[in-house]
N, CA, C and O atoms as a DFTB+ gen file, in Angstrom:
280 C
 N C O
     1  1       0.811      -1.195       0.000
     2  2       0.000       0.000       0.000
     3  2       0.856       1.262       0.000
     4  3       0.377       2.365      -0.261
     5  1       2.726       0.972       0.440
     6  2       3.025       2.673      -0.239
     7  2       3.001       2.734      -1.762
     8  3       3.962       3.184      -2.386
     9  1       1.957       2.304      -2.325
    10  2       2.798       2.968      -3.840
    11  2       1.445       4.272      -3.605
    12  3       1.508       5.370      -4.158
    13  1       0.289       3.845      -2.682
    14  2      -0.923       4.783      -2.993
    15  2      -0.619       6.469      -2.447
    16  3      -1.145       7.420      -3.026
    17  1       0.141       6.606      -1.470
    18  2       0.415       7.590      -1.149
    19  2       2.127       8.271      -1.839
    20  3       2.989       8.967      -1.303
    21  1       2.063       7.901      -2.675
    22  2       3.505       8.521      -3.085
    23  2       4.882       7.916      -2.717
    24  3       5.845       8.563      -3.130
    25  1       5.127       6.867      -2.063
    26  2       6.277       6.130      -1.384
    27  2       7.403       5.880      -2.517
    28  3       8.521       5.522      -2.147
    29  1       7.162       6.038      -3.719
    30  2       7.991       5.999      -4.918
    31  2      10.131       6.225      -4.505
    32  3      10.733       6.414      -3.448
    33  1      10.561       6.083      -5.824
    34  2      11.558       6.846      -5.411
    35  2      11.994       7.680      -6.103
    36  3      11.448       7.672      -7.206
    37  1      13.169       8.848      -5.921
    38  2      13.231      10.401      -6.610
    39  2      13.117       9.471      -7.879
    40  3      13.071       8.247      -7.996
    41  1      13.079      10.872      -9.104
    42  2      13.581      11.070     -10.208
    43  2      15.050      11.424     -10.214
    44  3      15.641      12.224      -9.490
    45  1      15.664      10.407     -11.503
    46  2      16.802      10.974     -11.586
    47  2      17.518      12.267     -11.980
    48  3      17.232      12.614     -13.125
    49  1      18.343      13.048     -11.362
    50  2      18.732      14.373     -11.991
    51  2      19.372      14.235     -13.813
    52  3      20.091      13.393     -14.350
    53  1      18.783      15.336     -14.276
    54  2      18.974      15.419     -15.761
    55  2      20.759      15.367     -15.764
    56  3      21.166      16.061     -14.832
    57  1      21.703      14.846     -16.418
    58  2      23.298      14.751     -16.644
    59  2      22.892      16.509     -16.706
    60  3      21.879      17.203     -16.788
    61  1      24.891      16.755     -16.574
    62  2      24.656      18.515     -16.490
    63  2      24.964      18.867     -17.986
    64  3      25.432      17.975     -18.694
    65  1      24.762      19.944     -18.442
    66  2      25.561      20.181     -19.570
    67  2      26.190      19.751     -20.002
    68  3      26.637      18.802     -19.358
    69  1      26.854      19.981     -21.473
    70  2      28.360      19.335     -21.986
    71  2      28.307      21.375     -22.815
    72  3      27.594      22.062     -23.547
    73  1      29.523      21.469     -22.058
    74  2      30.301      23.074     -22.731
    75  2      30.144      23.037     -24.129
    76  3      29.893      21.991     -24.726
    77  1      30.328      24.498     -24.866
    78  2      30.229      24.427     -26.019
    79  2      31.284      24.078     -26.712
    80  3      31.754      23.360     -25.830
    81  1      31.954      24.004     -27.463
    82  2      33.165      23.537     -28.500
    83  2      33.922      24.930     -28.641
    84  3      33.467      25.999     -29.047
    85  1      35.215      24.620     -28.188
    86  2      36.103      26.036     -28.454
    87  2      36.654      26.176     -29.977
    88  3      37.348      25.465     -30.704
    89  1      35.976      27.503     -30.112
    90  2      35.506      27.588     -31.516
    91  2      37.155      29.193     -32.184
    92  3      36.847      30.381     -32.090
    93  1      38.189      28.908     -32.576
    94  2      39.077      29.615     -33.493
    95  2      38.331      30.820     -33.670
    96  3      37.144      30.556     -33.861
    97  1      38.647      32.379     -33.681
    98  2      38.224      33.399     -34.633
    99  2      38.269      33.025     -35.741
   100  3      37.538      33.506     -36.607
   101  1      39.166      32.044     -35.984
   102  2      39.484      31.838     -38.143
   103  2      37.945      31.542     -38.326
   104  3      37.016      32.071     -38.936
   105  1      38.158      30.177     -37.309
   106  2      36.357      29.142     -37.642
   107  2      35.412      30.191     -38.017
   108  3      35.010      30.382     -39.164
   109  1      34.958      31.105     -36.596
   110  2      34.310      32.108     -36.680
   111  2      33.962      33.008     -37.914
   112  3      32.880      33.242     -38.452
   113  1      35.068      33.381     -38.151
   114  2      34.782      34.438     -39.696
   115  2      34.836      33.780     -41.031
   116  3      34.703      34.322     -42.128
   117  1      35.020      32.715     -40.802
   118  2      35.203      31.337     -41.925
   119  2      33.303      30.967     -42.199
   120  3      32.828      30.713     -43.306
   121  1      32.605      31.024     -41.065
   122  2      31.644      30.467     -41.075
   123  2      30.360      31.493     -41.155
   124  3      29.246      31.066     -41.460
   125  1      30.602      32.883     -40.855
   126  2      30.313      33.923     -40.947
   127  2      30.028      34.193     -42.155
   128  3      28.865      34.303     -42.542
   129  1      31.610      34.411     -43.319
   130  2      31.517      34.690     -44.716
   131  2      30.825      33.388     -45.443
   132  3      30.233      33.628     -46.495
   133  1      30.852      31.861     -44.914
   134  2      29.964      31.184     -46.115
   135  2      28.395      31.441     -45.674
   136  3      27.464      31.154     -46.426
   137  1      28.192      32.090     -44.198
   138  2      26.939      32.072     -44.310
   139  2      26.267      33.596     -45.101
   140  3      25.143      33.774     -45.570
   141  1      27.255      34.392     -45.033
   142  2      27.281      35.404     -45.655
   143  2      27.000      35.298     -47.407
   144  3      25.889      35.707     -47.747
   145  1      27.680      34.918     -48.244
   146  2      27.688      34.170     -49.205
   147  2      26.155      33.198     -49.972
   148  3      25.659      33.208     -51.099
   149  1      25.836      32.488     -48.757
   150  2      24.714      31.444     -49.007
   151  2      23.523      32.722     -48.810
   152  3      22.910      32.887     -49.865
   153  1      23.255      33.273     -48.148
   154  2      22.811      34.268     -48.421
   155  2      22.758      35.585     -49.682
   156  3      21.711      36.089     -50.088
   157  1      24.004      35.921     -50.098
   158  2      23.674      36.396     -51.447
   159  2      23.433      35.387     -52.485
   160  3      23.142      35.942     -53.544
   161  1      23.448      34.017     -52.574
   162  2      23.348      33.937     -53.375
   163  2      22.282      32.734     -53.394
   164  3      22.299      31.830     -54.230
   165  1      21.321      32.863     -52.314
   166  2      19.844      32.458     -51.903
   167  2      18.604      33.728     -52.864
   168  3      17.458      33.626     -53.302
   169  1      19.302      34.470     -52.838
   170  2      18.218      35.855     -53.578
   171  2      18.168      35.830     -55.072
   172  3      17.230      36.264     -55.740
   173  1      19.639      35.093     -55.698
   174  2      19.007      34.992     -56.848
   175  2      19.233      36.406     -57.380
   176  3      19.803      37.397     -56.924
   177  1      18.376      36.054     -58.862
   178  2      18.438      37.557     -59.890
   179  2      17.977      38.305     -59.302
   180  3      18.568      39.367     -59.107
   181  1      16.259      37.972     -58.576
   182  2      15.546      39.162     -58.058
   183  2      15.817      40.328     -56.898
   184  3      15.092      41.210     -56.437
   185  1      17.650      39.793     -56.551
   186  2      17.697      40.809     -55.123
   187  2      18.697      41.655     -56.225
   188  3      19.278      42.570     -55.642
   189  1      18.988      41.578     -57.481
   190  2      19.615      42.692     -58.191
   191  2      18.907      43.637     -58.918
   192  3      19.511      44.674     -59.192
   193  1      17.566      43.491     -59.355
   194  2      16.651      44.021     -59.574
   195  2      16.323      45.502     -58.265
   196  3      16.219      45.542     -57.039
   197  1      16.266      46.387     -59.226
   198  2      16.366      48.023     -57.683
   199  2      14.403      48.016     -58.634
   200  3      13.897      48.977     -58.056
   201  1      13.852      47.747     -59.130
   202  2      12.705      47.951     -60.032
   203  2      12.056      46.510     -60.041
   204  3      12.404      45.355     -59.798
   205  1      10.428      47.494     -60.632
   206  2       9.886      46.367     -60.873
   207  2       9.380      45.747     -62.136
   208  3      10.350      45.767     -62.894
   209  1       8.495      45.275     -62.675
   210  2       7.899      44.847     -63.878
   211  2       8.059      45.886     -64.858
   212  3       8.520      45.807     -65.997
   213  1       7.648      46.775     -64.292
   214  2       7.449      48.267     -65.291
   215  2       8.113      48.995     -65.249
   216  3       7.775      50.037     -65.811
   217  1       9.485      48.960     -64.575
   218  2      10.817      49.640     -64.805
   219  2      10.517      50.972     -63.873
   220  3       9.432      51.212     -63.343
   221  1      11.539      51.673     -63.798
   222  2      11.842      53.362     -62.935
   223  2      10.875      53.818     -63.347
   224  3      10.804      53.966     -64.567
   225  1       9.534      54.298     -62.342
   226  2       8.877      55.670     -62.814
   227  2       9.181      57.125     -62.355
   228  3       8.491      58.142     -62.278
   229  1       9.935      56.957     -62.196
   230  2      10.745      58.400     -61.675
   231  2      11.640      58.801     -63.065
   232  3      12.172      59.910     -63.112
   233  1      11.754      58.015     -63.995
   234  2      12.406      58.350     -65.190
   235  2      11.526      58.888     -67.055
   236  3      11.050      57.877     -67.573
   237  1      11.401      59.655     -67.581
   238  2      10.585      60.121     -68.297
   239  2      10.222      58.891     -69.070
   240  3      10.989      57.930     -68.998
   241  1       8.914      58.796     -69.954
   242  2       8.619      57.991     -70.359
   243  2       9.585      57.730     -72.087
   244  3      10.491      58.427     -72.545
   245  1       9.132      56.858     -72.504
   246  2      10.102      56.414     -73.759
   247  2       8.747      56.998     -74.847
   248  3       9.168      57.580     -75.846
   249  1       7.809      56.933     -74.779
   250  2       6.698      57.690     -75.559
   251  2       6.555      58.708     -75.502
   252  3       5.494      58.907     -76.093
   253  1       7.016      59.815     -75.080
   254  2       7.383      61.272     -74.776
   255  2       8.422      61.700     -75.917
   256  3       9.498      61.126     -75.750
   257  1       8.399      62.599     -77.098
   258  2       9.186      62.460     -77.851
   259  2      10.024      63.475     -77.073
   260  3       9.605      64.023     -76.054
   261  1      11.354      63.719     -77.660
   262  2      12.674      64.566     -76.523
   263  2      13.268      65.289     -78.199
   264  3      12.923      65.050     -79.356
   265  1      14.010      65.977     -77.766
   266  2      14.453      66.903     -78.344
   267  2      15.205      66.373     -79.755
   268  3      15.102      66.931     -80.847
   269  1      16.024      65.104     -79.451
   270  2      16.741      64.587     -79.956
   271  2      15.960      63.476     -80.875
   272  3      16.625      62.839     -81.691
   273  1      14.914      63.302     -80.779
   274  2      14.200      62.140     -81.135
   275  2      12.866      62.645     -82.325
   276  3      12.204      61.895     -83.042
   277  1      12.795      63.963     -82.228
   278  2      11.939      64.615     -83.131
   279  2      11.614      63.941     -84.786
   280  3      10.860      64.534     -85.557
């Protein structure tokens, strides 16, 4: 009859940590620039694009005749 009132025994404590891995500045900026990298070149054509479908409208139109084009 102790199991009805709780007579059990502890839980075991969780192991402690394990430290992180001593990590080089080289590693560091090594791993930095490919993530740097995988990133430009995750975007593709469209992150060179400054416009959209319909090009600069801040720039005069091409159907507008100009001085030179008369």
């Amino acid at each position: 009859m102790g199991g009805i009132f709780g007579g059990g025994s502890k839980p075991k404590a969780p192991p402690p940590p394990t430290p992180p891995p001593d990590r080089s500045q080289e590693d560091v900026q090594r791993a930095a620039d490919l993530e740097r990298k995988r990133r430009m070149l995750a975007g593709g054509r469209g992150s060179t694009v400054k416009t959209g479908g319909l090009g600069d409208a801040s720039e005069p139109s091409l159907a507008v005749s100009s001085l030179l084009g008369k």
